[in-house]
Legacy VTK file of the C-alpha trace (Angstrom):
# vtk DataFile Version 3.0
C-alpha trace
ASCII
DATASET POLYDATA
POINTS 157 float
-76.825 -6.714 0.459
-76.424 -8.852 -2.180
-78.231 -12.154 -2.482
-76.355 -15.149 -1.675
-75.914 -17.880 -3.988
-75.053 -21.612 -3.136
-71.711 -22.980 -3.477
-70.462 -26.803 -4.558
-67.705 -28.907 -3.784
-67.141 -30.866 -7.079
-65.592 -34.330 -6.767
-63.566 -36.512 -8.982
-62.007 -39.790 -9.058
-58.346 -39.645 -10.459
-58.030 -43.334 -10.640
-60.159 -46.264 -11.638
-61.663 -48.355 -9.170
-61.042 -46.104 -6.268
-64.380 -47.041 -4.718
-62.763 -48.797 -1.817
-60.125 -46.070 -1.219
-62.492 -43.545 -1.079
-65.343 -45.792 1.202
-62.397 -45.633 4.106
-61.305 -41.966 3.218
-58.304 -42.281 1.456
-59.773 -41.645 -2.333
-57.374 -40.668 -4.468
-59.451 -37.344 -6.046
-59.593 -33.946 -7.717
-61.608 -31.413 -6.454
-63.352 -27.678 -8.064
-65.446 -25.423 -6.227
-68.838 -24.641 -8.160
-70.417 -21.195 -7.977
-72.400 -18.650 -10.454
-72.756 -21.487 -12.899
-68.676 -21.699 -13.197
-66.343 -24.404 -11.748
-62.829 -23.384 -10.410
-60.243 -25.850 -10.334
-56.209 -25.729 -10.218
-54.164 -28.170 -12.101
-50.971 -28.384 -13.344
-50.965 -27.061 -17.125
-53.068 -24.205 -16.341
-53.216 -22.775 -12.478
-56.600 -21.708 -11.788
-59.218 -22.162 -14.598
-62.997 -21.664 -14.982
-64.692 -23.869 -16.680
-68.526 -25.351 -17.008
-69.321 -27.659 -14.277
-68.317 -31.778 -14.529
-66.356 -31.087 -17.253
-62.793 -31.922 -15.882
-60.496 -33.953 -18.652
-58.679 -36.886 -17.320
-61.450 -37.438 -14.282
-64.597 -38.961 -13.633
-67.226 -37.228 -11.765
-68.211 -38.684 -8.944
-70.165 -36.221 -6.303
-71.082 -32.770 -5.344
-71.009 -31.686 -2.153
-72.639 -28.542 -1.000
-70.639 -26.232 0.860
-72.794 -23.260 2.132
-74.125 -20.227 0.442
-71.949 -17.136 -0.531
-72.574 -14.054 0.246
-70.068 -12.296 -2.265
-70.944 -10.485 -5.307
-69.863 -12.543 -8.833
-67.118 -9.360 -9.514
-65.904 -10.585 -6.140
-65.715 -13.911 -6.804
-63.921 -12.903 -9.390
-62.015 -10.789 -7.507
-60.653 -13.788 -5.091
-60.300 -16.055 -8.025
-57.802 -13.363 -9.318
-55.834 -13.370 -5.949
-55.469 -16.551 -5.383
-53.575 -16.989 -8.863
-50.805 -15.381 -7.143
-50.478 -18.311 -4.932
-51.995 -21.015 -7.099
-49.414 -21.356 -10.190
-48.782 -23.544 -12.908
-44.654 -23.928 -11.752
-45.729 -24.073 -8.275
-48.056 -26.877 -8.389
-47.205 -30.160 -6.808
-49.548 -33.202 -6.457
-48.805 -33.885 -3.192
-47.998 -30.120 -1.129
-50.059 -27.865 -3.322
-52.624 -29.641 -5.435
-56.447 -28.850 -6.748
-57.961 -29.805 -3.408
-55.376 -27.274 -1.536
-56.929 -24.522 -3.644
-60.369 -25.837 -3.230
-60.104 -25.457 0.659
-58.255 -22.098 0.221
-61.238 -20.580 -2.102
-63.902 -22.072 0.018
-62.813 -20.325 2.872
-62.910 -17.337 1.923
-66.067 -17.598 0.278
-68.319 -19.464 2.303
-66.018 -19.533 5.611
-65.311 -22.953 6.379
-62.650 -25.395 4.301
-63.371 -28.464 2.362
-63.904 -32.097 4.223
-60.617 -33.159 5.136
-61.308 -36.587 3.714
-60.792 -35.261 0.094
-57.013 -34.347 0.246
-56.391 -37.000 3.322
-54.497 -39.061 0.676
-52.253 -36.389 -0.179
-51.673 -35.363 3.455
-50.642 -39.131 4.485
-48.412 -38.384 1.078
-46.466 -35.792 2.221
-45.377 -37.281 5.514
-43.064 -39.899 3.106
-41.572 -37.768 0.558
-38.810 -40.195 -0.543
-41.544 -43.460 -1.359
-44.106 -40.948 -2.509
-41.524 -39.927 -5.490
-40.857 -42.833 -6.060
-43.914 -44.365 -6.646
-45.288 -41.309 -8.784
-41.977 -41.981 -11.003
-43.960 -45.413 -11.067
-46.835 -44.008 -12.429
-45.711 -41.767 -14.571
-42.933 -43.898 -16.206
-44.352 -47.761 -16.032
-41.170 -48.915 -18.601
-39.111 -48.045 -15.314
-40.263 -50.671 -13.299
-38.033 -53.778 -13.789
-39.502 -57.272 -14.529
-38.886 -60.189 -12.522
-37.214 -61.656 -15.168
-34.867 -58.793 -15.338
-33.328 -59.516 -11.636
-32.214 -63.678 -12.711
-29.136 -65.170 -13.631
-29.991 -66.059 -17.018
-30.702 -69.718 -16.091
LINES 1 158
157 0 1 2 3 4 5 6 7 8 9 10 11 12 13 14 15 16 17 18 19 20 21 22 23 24 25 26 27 28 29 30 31 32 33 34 35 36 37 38 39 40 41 42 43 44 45 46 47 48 49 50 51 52 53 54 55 56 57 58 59 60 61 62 63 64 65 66 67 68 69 70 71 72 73 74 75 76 77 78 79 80 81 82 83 84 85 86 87 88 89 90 91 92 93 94 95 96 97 98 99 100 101 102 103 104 105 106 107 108 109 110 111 112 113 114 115 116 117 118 119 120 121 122 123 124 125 126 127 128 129 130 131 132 133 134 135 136 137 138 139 140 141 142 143 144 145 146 147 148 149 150 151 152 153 154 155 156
């Protein structure tokens, strides 16, 4: 049998000063799962890369969490990794339904058996139960000149 090798949850803050939303479990984060010296994540721009460990552009490290030891060889790692790209696409990616952390708890199960904490896609999940003010505010944030000024709403006087 082969030898089994530890696995890592790699977590990321996506926003500054998210201390406080991530003390009561509702950090807004990024997730990769960290195994034979490799970290998978799943973003949108590229579906599921493999990259070295901590190095995720656009977010700050800010724990690893270990998830149990693997009992799969590296070709089928590789081999799950490859699978899962079928599911895990660039133009199927959504920040809210489908994100990194839904691929993290996908991949983990299958290789170590059990899913990621809930508390790391909780913020998403609360997301998804109000689609129509969860577009809305990512519209927010990803097109700040949209938001009106106070001044905008007066009568001139």
């Amino acid at each position: 049998p082969y030898q089994g090798r530890d696995v890592y949850l790699n977590v990321y803050d996506l926003i500054r000063n998210n201390d406080l939303l991530y003390d009561i479990g509702l950090g807004i984060l990024h997730s990769g799962v960290v195994v034979d010296g490799k970290e998978y994540s799943y973003g949108l721009g590229g579906g599921i890369v493999g990259s070295r460990p901590g190095n995720i552009v656009g977010a700050v490290f800010r724990e690893s969490l270990f998830m149990g030891r693997t009992y799969l060889s590296p070709q089928q790692i590789r081999d799950v990794v490859h699978n899962l790209k079928a599911s895990f696409t660039d133009s199927n990616y959504d920040m809210i339904t489908h994100n990194c952390n839904d691929f993290s708890d996908a991949f983990c199960k299958i290789i170590v058996g059990k899913g990621i904490p809930p508390f790391i896609n909780r913020c998403a999940s609360i997301a998804s139960r109000f689609p129509a003010l969860t577009s809305r505010v990512i519209n927010l944030v990803n097109n700040p000149q949209a938001v009106e000024s106070p001044q905008s709403h007066s009568s001139g006087k």
